[in-house]
C-alpha positions, 0 to 999 in steps of 0.5 A: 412627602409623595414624590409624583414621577411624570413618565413622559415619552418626550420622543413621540411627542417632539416626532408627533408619532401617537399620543402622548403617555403621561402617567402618575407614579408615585413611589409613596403609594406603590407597595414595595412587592410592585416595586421589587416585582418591576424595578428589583429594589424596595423604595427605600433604596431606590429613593436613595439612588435618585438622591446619590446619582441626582446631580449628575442625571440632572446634567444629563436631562438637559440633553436628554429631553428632560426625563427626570432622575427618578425615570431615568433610575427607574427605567434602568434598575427595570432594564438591569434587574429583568433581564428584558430587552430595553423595548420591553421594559420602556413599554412597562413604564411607558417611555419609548426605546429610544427614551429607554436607551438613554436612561440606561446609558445615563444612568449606568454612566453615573454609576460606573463614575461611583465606583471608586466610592464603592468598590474600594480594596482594603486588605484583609486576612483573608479576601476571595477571588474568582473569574467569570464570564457575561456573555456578549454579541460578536462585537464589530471588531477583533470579536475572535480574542472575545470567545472564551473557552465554551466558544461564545463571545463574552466578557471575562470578570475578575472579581475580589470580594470579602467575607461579607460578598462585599465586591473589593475589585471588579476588573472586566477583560476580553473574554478570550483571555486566560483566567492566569493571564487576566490576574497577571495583568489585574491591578489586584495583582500589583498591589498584592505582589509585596503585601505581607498582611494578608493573602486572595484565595483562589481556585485552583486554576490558579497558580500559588502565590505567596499573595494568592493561596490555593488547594493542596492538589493531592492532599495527603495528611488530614492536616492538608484536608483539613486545609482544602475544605476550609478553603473550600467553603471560604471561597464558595461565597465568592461564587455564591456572590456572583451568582447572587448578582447574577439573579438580581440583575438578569442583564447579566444571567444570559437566560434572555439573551446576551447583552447586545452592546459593545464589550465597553458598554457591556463592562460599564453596565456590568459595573455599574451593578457591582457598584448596586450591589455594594451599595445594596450592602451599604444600605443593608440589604442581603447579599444572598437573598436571590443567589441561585443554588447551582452546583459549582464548576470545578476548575481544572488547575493550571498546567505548571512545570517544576521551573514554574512553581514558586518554593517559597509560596509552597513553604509558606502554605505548608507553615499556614497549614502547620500551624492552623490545621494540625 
């Protein structure tokens, strides 16, 4: 069945600024290269969206101005997917940036209420960690511990993903805050501090853990190459899925500029995109199909005394190492 959109700028006509815009959008009719082109998602999902997020967008439209779920999912898959600040793309889809404003707000509000749906840690052999940064404006207050380590103002993300790019944990901090101290205070970090099922790969710029395994600093046998370069390729696909999130969601890339809200609102919207690209998954969608091929950086690896490292993580690398790589 058809399902007609009415896009309906309700702000000019309670202020009597113009004329009214009315159109008829009707996702059934419209090709899906229209809609991956303006919105980033075939038909299918979204008309999934709408029905996921309905109930409570629809709470939300009788405080604002009665825009429809379908507008309101519309207008924020547009915002997040082109990286287009809101004016423009409410243009595209003929409601005003006031209008556009809320919808994304709503919109990301429901997602980020879906989180614990789909972004749920379950322990596995092996899962893969990685730090990342979206840049942000200055925020108002306390800006200086949000600029990180390039000198811009940003949010700093820890995320955890799976074999598959399926995001485990996505947990946002200040952007000023070491990536070290950042896992420290994760909740990842305190559900794996006892866990004996499994470890997080992670880069060097961290510290080993018997939880968290990472390279062999100087390798010196063909068995700890052997061991760097399968970790190395194992863990790429966490970079790999950011970067692919990055390209699907241009709001977060920086390419037209940083995210001009606050560092909470900057975290819920970069959320609420973790939580699409699970559910992209979910829905069996590909989670490499936009990834951007950029080298990878390489991190420098945290600065350890002999006091600071942990024996019994050494020895346990050197079992793993024996006894899968030799």
């Amino acid at each position: 069945m058809a399902i007609p959109i009415a896009i309906l700028d309700c702000d000019l006509l309670l202020h009597g600024r113009g004329h009214k815009t009315l159109e008829r959008f009707d996702l059934d009719t419209v090709s899906n290269s229209v809609l991956l082109s303006n919105f980033g998602f075939p038909r299918d999902f979204i008309l999934y969206l709408v029905e996921l997020l309905r109930e409570t967008l629809s709470r939300r439209t009788l405080r604002s101005r009665a825009i429809s779920p379908e507008v309101q999912v519309l207008a924020a898959l547009g915002f997040y997917t082109s990286g287009s600040f809101q004016t423009s793309m409410g243009d595209i889809i003929g409601i005003s940036q006031a209008s556009m404003s809320r919808c994304v707000t709503n919109v990301t509000k429901a997602l980020v209420e879906k989180a614990p749906q789909f972004i749920t840690f379950n322990k596995r052999k092996f899962v893969l960690i990685l730090p990342q940064q979206v840049a942000i404006k200055a925020p108002n207050s306390d800006a200086s511990s949000y600029v990180n380590k390039k000198g811009f103002h940003s949010i700093a993300c820890q995320l955890v993903c799976n074999a598959r790019g399926l995001l485990l944990s996505a947990e946002t901090w200040p952007g000023g805050l070491q990536d070290t101290k950042i896992l420290q205070r994760s909740a990842i970090s305190k559900q794996l501090q006892d866990n004996e099922e499994g470890w997080l790969l992670g880069d060097g710029r961290y510290p080993l853990k018997k939880w968290l395994m990472t390279p062999v600093e100087s390798p010196g046998t063909a068995a700890e190459f052997q061991y760097n370069l399968a970790h190395t390729v194992t863990h790429e696909i966490v970079d790999r899925t950011f970067r692919a999130i990055q390209t699907r969601f241009r709001c977060l890339d920086g390419i037209k500029g940083n995210l001009q809200y606050s560092p909470e609102r900057s975290s819920s919207i970069l959320l609420a995109c973790c939580v699409l690209h699970n559910a992209s998954l979910h829905s069996g969608l590909d989670a490499w199909t936009l990834e951007r091929t950029e080298p990878l950086e390489q991190p420098k690896g945290p600065e350890q005394t002999l006091e600071d490292r942990d024996s019994e993580a050494e020895e346990l690398r050197k079992h793993i190492i024996l006894k899968h790589f030799s």
